[in-house]
C-alpha positions in Angstrom: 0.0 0.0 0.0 1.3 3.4 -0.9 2.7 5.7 2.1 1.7 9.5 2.5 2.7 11.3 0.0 5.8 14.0 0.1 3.1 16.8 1.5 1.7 15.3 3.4 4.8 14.1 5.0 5.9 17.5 5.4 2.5 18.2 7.0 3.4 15.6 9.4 6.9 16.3 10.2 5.8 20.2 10.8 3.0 19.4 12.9 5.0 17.3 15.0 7.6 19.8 16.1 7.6 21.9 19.2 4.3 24.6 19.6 5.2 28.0 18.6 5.5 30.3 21.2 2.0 32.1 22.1 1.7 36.0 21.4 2.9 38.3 24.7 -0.3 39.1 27.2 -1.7 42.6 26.6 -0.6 44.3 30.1 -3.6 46.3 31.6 -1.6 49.7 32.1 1.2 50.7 29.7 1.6 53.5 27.3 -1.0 56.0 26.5 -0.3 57.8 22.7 -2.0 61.1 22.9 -3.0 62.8 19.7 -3.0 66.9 19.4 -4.9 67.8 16.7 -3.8 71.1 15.5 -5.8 73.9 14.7 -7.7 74.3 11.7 -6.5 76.6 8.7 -10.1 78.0 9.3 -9.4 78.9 12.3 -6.4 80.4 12.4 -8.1 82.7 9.8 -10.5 83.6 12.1 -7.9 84.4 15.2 -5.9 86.7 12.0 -8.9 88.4 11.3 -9.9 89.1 14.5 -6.3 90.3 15.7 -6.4 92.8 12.7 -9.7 93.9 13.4 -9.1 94.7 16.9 -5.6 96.6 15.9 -7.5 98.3 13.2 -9.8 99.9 16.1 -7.0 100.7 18.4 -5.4 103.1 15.7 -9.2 104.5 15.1 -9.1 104.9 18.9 -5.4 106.3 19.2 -5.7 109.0 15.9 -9.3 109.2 14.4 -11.9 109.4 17.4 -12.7 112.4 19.3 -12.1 110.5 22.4 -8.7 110.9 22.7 -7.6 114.4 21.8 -5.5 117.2 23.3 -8.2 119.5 25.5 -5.9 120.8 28.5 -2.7 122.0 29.1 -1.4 122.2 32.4 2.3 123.6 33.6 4.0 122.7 36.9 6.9 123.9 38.7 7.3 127.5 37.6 8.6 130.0 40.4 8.9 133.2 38.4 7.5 132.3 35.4 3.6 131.9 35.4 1.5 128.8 34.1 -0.2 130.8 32.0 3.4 132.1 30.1 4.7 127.9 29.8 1.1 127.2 27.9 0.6 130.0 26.0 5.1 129.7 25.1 4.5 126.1 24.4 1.7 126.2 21.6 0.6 122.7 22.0 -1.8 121.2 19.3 -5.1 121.7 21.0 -8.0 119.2 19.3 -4.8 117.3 17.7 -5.0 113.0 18.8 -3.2 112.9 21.9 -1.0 110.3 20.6 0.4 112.3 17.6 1.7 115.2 19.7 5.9 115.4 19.5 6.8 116.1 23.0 10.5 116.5 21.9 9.5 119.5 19.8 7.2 120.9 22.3 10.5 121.0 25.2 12.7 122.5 22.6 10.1 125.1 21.5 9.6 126.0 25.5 13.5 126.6 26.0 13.9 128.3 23.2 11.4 130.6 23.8 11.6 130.7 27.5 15.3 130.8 28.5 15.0 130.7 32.3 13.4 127.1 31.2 16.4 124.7 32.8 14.3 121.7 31.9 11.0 120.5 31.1 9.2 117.4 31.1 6.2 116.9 28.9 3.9 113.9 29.7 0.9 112.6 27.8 -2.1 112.4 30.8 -4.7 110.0 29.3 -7.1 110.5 28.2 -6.9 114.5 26.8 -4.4 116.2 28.8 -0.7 117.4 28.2 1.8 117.8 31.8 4.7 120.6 31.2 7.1 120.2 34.5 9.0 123.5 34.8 12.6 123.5 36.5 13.8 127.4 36.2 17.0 128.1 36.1 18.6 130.2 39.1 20.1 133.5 39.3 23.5 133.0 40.9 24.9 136.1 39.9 23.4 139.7 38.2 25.3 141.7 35.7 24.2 145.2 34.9 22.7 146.0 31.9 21.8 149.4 31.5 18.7 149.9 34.2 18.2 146.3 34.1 20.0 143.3 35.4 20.9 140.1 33.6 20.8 137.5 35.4 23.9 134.5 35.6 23.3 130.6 36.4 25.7 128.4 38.1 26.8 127.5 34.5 27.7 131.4 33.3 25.0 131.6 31.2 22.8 134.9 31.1 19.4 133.9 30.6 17.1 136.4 31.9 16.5 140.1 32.1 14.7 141.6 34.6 14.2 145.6 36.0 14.5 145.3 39.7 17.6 143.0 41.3 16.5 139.3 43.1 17.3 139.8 46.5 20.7 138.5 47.9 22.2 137.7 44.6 25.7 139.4 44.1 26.9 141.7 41.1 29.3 139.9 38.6 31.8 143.1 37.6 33.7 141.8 34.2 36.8 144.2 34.0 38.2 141.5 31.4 37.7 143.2 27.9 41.6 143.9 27.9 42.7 140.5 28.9 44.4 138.0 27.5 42.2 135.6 29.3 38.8 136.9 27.5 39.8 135.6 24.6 41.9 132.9 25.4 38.4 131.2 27.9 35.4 133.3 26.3 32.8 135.3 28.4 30.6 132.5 29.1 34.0 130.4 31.3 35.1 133.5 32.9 31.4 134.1 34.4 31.1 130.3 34.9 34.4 131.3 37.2 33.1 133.7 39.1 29.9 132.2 40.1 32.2 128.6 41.0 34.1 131.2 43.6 31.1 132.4 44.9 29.8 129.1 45.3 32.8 128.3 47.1 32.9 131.2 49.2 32.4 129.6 53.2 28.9 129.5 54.3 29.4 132.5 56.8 30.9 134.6 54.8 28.4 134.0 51.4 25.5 136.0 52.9 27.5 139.3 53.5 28.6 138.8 49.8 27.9 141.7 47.4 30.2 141.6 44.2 32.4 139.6 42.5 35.0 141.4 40.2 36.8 139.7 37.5 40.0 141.0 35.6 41.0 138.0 34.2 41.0 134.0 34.3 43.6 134.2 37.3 42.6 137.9 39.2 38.5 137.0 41.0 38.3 139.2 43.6 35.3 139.5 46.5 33.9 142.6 47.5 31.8 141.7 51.2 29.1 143.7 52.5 31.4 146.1 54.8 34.5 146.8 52.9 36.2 143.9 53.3 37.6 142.6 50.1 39.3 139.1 49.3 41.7 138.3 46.3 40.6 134.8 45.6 42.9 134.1 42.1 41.4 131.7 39.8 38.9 129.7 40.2 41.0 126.3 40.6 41.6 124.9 44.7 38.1 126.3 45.7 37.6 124.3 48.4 41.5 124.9 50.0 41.1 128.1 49.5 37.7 128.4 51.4 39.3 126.5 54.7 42.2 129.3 54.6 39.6 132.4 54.0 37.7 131.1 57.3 40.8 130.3 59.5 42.0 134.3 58.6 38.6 135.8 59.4 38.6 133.8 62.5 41.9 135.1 63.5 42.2 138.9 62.0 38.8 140.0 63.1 40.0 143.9 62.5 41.3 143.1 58.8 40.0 144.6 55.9 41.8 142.9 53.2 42.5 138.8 52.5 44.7 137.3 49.8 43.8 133.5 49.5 45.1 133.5 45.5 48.0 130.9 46.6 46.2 129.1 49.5 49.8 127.9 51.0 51.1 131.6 51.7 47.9 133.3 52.6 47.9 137.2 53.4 46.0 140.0 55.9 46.2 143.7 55.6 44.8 146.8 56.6 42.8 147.6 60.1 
């Protein structure tokens, strides 16, 4: 009788090895793939829009509305200026968009106009008003002009002109036009000078201050309220030169005349 044929023989001999190995148990807790879906192009069309829309009605807001438009101007800080002179000097764009005003220009215009203006800050004040804060410059010395006096600040600049003299500021005499040193420094450093020796002057001694007289660059001298003068030099070794002043006063009550100009070899005079 015939045996199995080759097939089926390979059936058999297949069948008969060892059982394949049975797939892994699915474990109850592994690995969870989460899927972000991104946004649709239709609505990130919508969030473009909307963005524009709403940046569209901020500038409408900012430049085109009438709610946001220059109404009031208000100064602060001025001593012998008014408020009334900083508004009316500054022009400001009343009715213009708050936004569009150039606060740049509108200091420059004020301190050109109005000298004694040190400094100014200009502020936008949602929603309609504009802030002008006024820091005056200060007369440290007066120089005569004609009737008038012009007054000096601690930087030797002549800003201001005014008919009656500030109380307890001191004349500034320029005898210089002959000197070497007018040209060689300029008018504006020799007064800058004078008002650094006044500044320097000792505490004690600055009240009864009434002129300061410069020849040159290297010749300041002090005139005091009762006849006393002092030959102070230049400018330079201020503060030496102030210890030396007070220690002579201090010890020549009677003396009418003090030479501080080379602080190590100081001088008295006169009775």
């Amino acid at each position: 009788m015939a045996g199995p044929t080759t097939a089926r023989r390979g059936e058999q001999k297949s069948t008969s090895g060892p059982p394949s190995a049975a797939p892994p148990p699915r474990r109850r807790f592994g690995w969870v793939r989460l899927r972000v879906r991104a946004p649709g192009r239709r609505s990130l069309i919508i969030t473009l829009v909307g963005a524009a829309l709403l940046g569209a009605f901020g500038v409408w807001v900012l430049f085109a509305s009438n709610w946001l438009r220059v109404e009031r101007v208000r100064a602060t800080g001025t001593a012998v200026l008014t408020p009334a002179q900083v508004v009316a000097a500054a022009h400001a764009p009343m009715n213009a968009p708050l936004a569009s005003v150039d606060t740049e220009a509108l200091a420059h215009r004020l301190r050109a106009r109005l000298p004694r203006i040190k400094t100014v800050e200009v502020e936008r004040s949602w929603p309609n008003t504009i802030g002008l804060k006024v820091t005056e410059r200060k007369p440290e010395l007066l120089m005569r002009a004609g009737r008038k006096f012009a007054e000096v600040d601690a930087e030797g600049l002549r800003f201001a002109t005014v008919a009656a003299a500030p109380r307890g500021v001191p004349l500034l005499e320029m005898t210089a036009s002959d000197s070497p040193s007018l040209h060689q420094f300029g008018a504006d450093r020799l007064r800058r000078a004078a008002v650094e020796v006044a500044g320097d002057l000792p505490a004690a001694l600055r009240k009864d201050l009434r002129k300061v007289r410069v020849r040159s660059y290297d010749a300041v001298t002090l005139e005091l309220a009762d006849g006393r003068t002092v030959a102070w030099g230049s400018s330079e070794q201020g503060a030496e030169k102030a210890k030396v002043l007070a220690a002579l006063v201090k010890a020549a009550r009677d003396a009418r005349h003090f030479d501080v100009s080379v602080p190590s070899a100081p001088a008295v005079s006169g009775s």
